[in-house]
C-alpha positions as CSV (number, residue, x, y, z in Angstrom):
1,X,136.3,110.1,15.1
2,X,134.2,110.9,18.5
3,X,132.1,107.9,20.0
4,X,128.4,109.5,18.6
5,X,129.9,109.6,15.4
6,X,131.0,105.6,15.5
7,X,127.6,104.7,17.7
8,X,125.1,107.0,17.1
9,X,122.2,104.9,18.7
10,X,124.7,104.5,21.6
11,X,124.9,108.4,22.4
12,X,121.1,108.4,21.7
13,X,120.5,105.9,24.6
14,X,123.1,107.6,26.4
15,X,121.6,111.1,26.5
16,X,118.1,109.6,27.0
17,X,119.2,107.8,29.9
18,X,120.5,111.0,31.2
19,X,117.2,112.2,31.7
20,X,116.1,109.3,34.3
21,X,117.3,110.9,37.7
22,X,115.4,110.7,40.9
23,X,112.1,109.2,39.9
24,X,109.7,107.2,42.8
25,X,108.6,105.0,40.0
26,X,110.0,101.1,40.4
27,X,109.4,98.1,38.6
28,X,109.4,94.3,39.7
29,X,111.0,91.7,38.0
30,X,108.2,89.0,36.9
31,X,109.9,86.0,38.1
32,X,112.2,87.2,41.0
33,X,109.9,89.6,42.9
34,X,112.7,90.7,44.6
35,X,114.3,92.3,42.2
36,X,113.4,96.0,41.8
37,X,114.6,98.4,39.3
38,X,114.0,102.1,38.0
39,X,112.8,103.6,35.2
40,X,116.1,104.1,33.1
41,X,116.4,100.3,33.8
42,X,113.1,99.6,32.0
43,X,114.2,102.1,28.8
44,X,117.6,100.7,28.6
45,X,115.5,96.7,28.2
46,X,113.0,98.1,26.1
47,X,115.2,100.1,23.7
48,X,118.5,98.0,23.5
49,X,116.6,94.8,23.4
50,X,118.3,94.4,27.1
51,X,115.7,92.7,28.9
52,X,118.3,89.6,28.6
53,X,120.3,91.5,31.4
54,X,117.4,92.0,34.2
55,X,117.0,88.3,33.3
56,X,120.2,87.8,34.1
57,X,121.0,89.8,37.0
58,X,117.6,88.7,38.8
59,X,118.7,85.0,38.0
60,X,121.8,85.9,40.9
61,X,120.1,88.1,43.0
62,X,119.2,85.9,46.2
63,X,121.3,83.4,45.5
64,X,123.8,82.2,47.7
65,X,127.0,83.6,45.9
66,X,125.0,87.0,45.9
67,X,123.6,87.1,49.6
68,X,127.4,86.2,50.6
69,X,128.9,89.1,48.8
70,X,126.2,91.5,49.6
71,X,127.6,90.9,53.3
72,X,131.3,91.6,52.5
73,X,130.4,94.3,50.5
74,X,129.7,98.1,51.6
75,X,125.7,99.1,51.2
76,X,124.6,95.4,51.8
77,X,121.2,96.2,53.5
78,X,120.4,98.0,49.9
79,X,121.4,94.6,48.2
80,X,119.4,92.4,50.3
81,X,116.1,94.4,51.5
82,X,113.7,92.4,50.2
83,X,114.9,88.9,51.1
């Protein structure tokens, strides 16, 4: 049985997502301003219910823990800008 069979709204999200390439548009997490995300970020929290995960991601981002591994880690200054 293929995977769109078993999780149909899964290869929904999937082929919408695929659509969210190369836009300018970004949005700002309302609590850590640092945190910036795209488009396909937004539709993924708005149609999964996932707006637990840019919770949770922006609840790391800055910390110390993050700031350390986002200097031992290759594309740091993407990581970081911001902060």
């Amino acid at each position: 049985m293929s995977q769109s069979s078993q999780h149909p709204f899964a290869a929904e999200l999937l082929a919408e997502l695929a659509h969210f390439t190369g836009d300018c548009e970004r949005y700002q997490h309302g609590l850590n301003r640092s945190l910036i995300y795209t488009p396909g970020v937004q539709h993924l929290a708005e149609k999964a219910g996932a707006y637990w995960l840019i919770d949770a991601i922006a609840s790391h981002v800055g910390s110390t823990a993050f700031r350390r591994e986002a200097r031992e880690t290759r594309g740091s200054e993407i990581c970081t800008s911001g902060g």
